[in-house]
C-alpha positions as CSV (number, residue, x, y, z in Angstrom):
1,X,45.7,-71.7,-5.1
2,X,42.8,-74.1,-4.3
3,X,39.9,-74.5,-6.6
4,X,36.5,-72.5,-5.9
5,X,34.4,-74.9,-3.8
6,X,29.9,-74.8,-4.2
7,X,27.4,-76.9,-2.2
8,X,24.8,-77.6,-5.4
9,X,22.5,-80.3,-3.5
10,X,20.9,-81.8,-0.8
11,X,19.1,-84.4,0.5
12,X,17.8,-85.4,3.8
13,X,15.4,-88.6,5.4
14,X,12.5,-87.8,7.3
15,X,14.2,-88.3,11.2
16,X,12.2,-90.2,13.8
17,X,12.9,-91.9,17.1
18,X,12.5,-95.0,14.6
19,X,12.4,-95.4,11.3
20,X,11.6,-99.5,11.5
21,X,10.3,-99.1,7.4
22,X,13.6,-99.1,6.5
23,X,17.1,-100.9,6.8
24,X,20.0,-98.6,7.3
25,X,20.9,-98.9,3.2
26,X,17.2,-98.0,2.3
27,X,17.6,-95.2,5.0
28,X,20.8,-93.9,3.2
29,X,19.1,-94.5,-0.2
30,X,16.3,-92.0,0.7
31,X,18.6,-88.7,1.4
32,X,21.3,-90.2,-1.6
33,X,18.7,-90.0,-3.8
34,X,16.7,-86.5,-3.0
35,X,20.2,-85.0,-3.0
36,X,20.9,-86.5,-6.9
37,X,17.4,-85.4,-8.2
38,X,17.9,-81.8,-6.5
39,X,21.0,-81.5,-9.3
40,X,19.5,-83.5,-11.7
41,X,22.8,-86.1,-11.6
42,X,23.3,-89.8,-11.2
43,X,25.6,-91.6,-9.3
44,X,27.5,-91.6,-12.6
45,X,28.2,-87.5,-12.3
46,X,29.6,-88.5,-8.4
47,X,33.8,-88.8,-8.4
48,X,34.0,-90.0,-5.0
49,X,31.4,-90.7,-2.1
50,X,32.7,-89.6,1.8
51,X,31.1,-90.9,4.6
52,X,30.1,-90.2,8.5
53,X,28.8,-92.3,11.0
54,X,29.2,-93.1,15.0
55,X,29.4,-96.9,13.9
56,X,29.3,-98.0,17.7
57,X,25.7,-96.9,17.8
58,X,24.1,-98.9,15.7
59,X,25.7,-102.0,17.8
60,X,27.5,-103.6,15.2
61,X,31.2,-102.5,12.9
62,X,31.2,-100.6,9.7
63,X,27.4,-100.5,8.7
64,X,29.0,-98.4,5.7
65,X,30.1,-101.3,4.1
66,X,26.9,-103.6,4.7
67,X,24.9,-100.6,2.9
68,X,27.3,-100.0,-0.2
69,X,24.2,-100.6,-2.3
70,X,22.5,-98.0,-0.4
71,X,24.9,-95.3,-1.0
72,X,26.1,-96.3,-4.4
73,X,29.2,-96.9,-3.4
74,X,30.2,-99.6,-5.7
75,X,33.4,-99.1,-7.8
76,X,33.5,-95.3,-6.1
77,X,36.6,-93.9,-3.8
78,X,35.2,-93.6,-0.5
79,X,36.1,-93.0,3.0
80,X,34.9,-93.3,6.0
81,X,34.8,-90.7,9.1
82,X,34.1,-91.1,12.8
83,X,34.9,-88.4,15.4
84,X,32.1,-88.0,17.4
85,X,29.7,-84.9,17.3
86,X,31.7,-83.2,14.6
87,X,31.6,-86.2,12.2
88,X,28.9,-84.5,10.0
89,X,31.0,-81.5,9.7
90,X,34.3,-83.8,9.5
91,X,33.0,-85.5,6.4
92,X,31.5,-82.1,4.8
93,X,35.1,-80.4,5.5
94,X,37.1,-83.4,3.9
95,X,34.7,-82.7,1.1
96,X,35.7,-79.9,0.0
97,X,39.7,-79.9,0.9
98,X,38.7,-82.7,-1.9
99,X,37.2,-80.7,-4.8
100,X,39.7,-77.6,-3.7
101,X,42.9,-79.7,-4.0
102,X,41.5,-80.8,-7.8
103,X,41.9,-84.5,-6.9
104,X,38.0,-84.6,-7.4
105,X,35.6,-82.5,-8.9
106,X,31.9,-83.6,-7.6
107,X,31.9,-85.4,-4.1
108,X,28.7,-86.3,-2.0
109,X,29.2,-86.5,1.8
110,X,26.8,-89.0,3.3
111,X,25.9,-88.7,7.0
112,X,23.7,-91.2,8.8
113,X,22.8,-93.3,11.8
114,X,20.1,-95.8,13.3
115,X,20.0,-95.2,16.7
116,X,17.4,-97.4,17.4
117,X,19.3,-100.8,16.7
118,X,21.8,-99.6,18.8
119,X,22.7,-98.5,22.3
120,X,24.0,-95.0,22.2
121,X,24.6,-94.1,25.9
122,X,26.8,-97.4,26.4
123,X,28.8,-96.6,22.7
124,X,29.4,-92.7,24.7
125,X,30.9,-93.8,27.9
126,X,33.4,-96.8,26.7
127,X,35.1,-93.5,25.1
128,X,36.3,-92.4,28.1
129,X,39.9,-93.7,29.3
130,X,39.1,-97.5,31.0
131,X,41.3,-96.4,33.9
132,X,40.9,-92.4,34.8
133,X,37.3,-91.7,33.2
134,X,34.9,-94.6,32.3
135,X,33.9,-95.7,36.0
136,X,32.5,-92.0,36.5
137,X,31.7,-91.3,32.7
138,X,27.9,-90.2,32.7
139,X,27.8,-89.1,29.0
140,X,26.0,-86.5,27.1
141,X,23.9,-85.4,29.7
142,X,25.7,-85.6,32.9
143,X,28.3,-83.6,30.8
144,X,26.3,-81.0,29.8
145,X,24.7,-80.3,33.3
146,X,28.1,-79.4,34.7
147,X,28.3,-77.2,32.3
148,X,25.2,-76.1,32.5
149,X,25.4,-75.5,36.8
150,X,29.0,-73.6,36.7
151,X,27.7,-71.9,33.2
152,X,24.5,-70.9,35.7
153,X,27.1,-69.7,38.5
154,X,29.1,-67.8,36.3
155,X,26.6,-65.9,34.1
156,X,23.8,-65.8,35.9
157,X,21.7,-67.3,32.5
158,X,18.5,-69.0,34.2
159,X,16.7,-72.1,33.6
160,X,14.1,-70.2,31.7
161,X,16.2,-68.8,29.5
162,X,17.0,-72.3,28.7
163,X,13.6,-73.0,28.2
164,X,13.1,-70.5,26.1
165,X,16.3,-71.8,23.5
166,X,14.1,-75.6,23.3
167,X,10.5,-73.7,22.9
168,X,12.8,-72.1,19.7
169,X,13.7,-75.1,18.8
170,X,10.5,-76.8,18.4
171,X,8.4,-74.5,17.1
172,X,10.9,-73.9,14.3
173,X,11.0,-77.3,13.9
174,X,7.2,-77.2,12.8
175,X,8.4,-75.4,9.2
176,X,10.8,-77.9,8.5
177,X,9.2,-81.3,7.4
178,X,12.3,-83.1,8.1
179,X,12.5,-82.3,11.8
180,X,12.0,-85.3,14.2
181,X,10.5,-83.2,17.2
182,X,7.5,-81.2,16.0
183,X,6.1,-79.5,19.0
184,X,4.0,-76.5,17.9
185,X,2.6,-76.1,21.5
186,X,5.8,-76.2,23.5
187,X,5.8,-73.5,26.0
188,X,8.3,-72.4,29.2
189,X,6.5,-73.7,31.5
190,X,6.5,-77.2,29.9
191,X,10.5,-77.4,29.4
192,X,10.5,-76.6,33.3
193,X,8.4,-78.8,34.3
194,X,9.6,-81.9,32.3
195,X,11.2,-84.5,33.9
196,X,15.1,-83.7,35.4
197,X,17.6,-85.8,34.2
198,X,20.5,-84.2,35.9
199,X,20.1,-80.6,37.5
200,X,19.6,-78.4,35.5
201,X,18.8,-80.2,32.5
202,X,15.7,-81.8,31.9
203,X,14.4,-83.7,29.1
204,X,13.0,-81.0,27.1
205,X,16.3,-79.3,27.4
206,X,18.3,-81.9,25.7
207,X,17.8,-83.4,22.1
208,X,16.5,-86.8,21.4
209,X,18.0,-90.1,19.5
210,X,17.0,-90.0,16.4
211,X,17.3,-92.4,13.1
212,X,18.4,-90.1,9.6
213,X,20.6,-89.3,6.8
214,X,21.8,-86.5,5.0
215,X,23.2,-86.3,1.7
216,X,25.7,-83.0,0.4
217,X,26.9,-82.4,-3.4
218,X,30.1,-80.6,-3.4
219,X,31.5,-79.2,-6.6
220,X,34.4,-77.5,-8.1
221,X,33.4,-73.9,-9.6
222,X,32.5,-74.7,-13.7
223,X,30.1,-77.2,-12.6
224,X,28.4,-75.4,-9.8
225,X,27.7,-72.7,-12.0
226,X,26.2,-74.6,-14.1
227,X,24.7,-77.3,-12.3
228,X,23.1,-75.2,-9.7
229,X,21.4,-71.7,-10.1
230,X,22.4,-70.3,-6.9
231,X,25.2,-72.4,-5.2
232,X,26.3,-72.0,-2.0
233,X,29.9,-71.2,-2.0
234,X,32.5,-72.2,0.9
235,X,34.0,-69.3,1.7
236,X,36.0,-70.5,5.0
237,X,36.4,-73.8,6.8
238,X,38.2,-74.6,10.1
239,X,38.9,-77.1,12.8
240,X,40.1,-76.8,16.2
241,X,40.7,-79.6,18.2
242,X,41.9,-80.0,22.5
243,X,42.0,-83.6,23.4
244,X,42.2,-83.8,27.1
245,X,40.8,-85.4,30.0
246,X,37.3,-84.7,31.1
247,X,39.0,-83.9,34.3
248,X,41.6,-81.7,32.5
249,X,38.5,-79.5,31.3
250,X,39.1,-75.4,31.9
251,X,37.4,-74.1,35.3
252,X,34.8,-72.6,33.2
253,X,33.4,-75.4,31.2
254,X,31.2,-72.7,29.2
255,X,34.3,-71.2,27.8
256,X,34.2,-73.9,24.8
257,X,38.2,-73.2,23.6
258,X,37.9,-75.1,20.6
259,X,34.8,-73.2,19.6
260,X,36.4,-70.0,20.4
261,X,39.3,-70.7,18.6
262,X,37.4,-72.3,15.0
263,X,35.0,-69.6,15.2
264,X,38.2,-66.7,15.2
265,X,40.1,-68.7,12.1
266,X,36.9,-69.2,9.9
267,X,35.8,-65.3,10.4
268,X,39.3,-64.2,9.9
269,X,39.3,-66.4,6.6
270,X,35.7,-65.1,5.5
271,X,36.7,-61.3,6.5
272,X,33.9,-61.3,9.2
273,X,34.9,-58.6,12.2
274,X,31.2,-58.4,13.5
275,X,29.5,-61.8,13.0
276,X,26.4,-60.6,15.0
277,X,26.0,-58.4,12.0
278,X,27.6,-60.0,9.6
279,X,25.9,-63.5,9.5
280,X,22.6,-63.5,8.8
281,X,22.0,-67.2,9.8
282,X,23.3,-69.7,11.9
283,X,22.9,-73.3,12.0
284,X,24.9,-74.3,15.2
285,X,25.4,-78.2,16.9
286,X,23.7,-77.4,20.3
287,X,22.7,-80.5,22.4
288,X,21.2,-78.8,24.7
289,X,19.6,-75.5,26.0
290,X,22.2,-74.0,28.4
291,X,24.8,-75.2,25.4
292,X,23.3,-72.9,22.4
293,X,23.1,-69.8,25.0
294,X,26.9,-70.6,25.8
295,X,28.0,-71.0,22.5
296,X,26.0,-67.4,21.4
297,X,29.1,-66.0,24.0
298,X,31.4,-68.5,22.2
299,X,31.2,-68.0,18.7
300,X,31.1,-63.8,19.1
301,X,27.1,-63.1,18.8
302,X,27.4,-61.4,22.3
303,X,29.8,-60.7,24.9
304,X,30.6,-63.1,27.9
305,X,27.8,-63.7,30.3
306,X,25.0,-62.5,28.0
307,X,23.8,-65.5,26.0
308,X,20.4,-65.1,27.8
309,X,19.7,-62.0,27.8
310,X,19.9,-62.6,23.6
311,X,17.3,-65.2,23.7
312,X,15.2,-62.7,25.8
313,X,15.4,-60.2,23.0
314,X,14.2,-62.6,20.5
315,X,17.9,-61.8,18.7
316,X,18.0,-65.5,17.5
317,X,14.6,-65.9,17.2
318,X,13.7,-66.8,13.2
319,X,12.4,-63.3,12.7
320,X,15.4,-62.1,15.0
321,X,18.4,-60.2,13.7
322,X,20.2,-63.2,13.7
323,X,18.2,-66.4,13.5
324,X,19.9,-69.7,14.5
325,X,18.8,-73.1,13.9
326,X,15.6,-71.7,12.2
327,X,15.7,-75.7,10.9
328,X,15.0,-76.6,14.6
329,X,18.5,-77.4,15.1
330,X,19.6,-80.3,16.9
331,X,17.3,-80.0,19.9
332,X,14.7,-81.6,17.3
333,X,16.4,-83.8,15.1
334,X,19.7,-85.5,15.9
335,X,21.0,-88.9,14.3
336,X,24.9,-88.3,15.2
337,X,26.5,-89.4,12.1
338,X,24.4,-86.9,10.2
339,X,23.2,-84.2,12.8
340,X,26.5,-82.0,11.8
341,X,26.1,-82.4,8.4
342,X,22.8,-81.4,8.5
343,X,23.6,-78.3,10.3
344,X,25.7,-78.1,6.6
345,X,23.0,-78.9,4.5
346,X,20.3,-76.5,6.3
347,X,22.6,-73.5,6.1
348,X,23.4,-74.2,2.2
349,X,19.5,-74.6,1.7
350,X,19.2,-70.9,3.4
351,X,21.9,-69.9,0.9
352,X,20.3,-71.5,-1.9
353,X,16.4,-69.9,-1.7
354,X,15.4,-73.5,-0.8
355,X,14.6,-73.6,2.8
356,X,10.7,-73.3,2.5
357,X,9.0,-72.1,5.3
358,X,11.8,-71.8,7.3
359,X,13.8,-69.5,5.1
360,X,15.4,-66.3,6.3
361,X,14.3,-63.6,4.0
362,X,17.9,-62.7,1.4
363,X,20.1,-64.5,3.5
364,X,23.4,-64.2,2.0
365,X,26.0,-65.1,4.6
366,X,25.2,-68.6,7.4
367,X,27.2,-70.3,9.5
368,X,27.2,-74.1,10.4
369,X,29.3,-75.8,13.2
370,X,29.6,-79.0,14.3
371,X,30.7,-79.8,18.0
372,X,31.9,-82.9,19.7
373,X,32.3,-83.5,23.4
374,X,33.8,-80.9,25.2
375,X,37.3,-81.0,22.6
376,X,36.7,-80.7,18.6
377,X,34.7,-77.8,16.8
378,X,34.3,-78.1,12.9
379,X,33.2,-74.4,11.2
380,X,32.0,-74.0,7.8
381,X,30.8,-70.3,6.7
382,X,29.2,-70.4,3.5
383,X,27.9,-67.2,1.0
384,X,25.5,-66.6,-1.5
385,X,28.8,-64.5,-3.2
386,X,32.3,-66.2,-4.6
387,X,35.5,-66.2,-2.1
């Protein structure tokens, strides 16, 4: 049988477009460090340090290995993770197959990236196939406005529903001091009038580039319970993964399969029938607008075709019935390597008691995904209660 498995600490940067004060080790340094003093350990008490990053994106190979110092890394097992938008959740999932299998005990996952000495849109479309893909590759956000326009067609969601998912974002993102994108003033009318980038997303529809890290303590059962008043236990965790060609995608690019089919194996694992009711948080990897009101239909929080009309009932709103991405969620804060990781961290700091001003009042039960490209969904389900 595997081994219980707790979250016990975290620790996260301060995100920005820039953060020019620091190198990438300092940057790593600063969330290592908060994560070690929030369970009062050293680098000593770590078995084993995991790490995720998009390396192409800072412009140069393994920037891991240039900040060892920054992450402690010296004389520690380590590996290293890269697969796109899920390699926050990638890393924290490794983590704990790690402590469950017994071959560790206490692992930190480490999730970071420096955007800003790096060129991101050029690092997304050399993934596409040099032959069939790259010459029409328009990355993140020409992606995401297909989807968006046939997700439009076929549900009938509107742009200001949209809208209405990135004013969310940003005013949550006001409570949490982390958050890159503080915008306490946003309104509807200001995502719609923001610049297009590609019909029907416009910039305040889609996240920004941002410079972070996050650090995650996982540990076996004895030393959660003691290291950590109120751990947050992992009670499921699964992966789902359809490589294809972009041109290979299903006829309704809303219908996110991998999503679908994560979402079924982790609720199946944590006894969930009704997550709607069930969960009473969730901290989900939405890029943009039109993708968090898809994946509400996705991951079972409504039925098909009615993502908007729960962001127009204030369901998701942080007072809602079920709040997601109460941290601000992606849409405010997202340095790739880490973004998924943090969607980790936030959920086990609603768990925990420890979210501040943006805590969800006895939440006992959240949900964190990651999600990369239109193929690989990581879930993680996490409880105040044992599995």
């Amino acid at each position: 049988m595997p081994r219980r498995v707790a979250i016990i600490a975290t620790g996260q940067t301060k995100h920005a477009a820039r953060r020019l004060d620091v190198n990438i080790a300092e940057l790593i340094t600063e969330a290592v460090t908060r994560a070690l003093q929030d369970a009062d350990l050293t680098m000593r008490d770590i078995d084993a340090v995991l790490l995720g990053n998009m390396e192409p994106f800072e412009g140069f190979l393994f920037p891991e290995l240039w900040a060892v110092e920054g992450w402690g890394g010296y004389m520690k097992p380590s590996v290293k993770f890269n697969t796109g938008g899920t390699v926050g959740t990638t890393t924290a999932i490794a983590a704990y197959y790690y402590v469950a299998s017994g071959i560790y005990d206490t692992v930190m996952a480490i999730g970071f990236q420096k955007q800003s000495e790096g060129h991101t849109q050029t690092a997304i479309t050399t993934v596409g196939d040099p032959i069939w893909e790259r010459s029409v590759m328009a990355g993140a956000i020409g992606n995401f406005a297909v989807m968006a326009t046939t997700y439009m067609h076929e549900s009938g969601v509107t742009e200001e529903q949209a809208a209405k998912v990135a004013v969310k974002a940003r005013r949550n993102a006001c409570l949490n001091e982390y958050a890159h994108l503080q915008m306490p003033d946003i309104t509807v009318e200001d995502v719609l009038k923001s610049e297009m980038l590609a019909y029907p997303v416009k910039r305040l529809d889609m996240c920004p580039q941002s410079d972070g890290a996050v650090a995650v303590i996982f540990a076996e059962e004895s030393k959660a319970q003691r290291l950590a008043p109120r751990p947050a236990w992992i009670k499921a965790v699964a992966t789902a993964h359809e490589q294809q060609y972009m041109g290979d995608s299903p006829k309704r690019l809303a219908e996110m399969r991998s999503l679908i089919a994560a979402s079924r194996r982790a609720y199946q694992a944590a006894g969930i029938t009704n997550p709607r009711r069930e969960l009473d948080v969730a901290e989900i990897y939405e890029v943009a607008s039109f993708a968090e009101l898809a994946m509400y239909e996705n991951l079972g929080f409504c039925e098909r075709g009615e993502g908007g009309k729960l962001i127009d009932a204030g369901v998701t709103e942080l007072t809602g019935e079920l709040p997601v991405n109460p941290s601000g969620g992606v849409l405010s804060t997202n340095p790739i390597g880490a973004t998924a990781l943090i969607r980790v961290a936030e959920a086990a700091l609603q768990i925990m008691g420890k979210a501040g001003r943006r805590q969800v009042e006895g939440a006992r039960t959240a949900l964190a995904t990651g999600y990369g490209g239109n193929a690989w969904t990581d879930i993680l389900i996490l409880s105040r209660e044992k599995p």
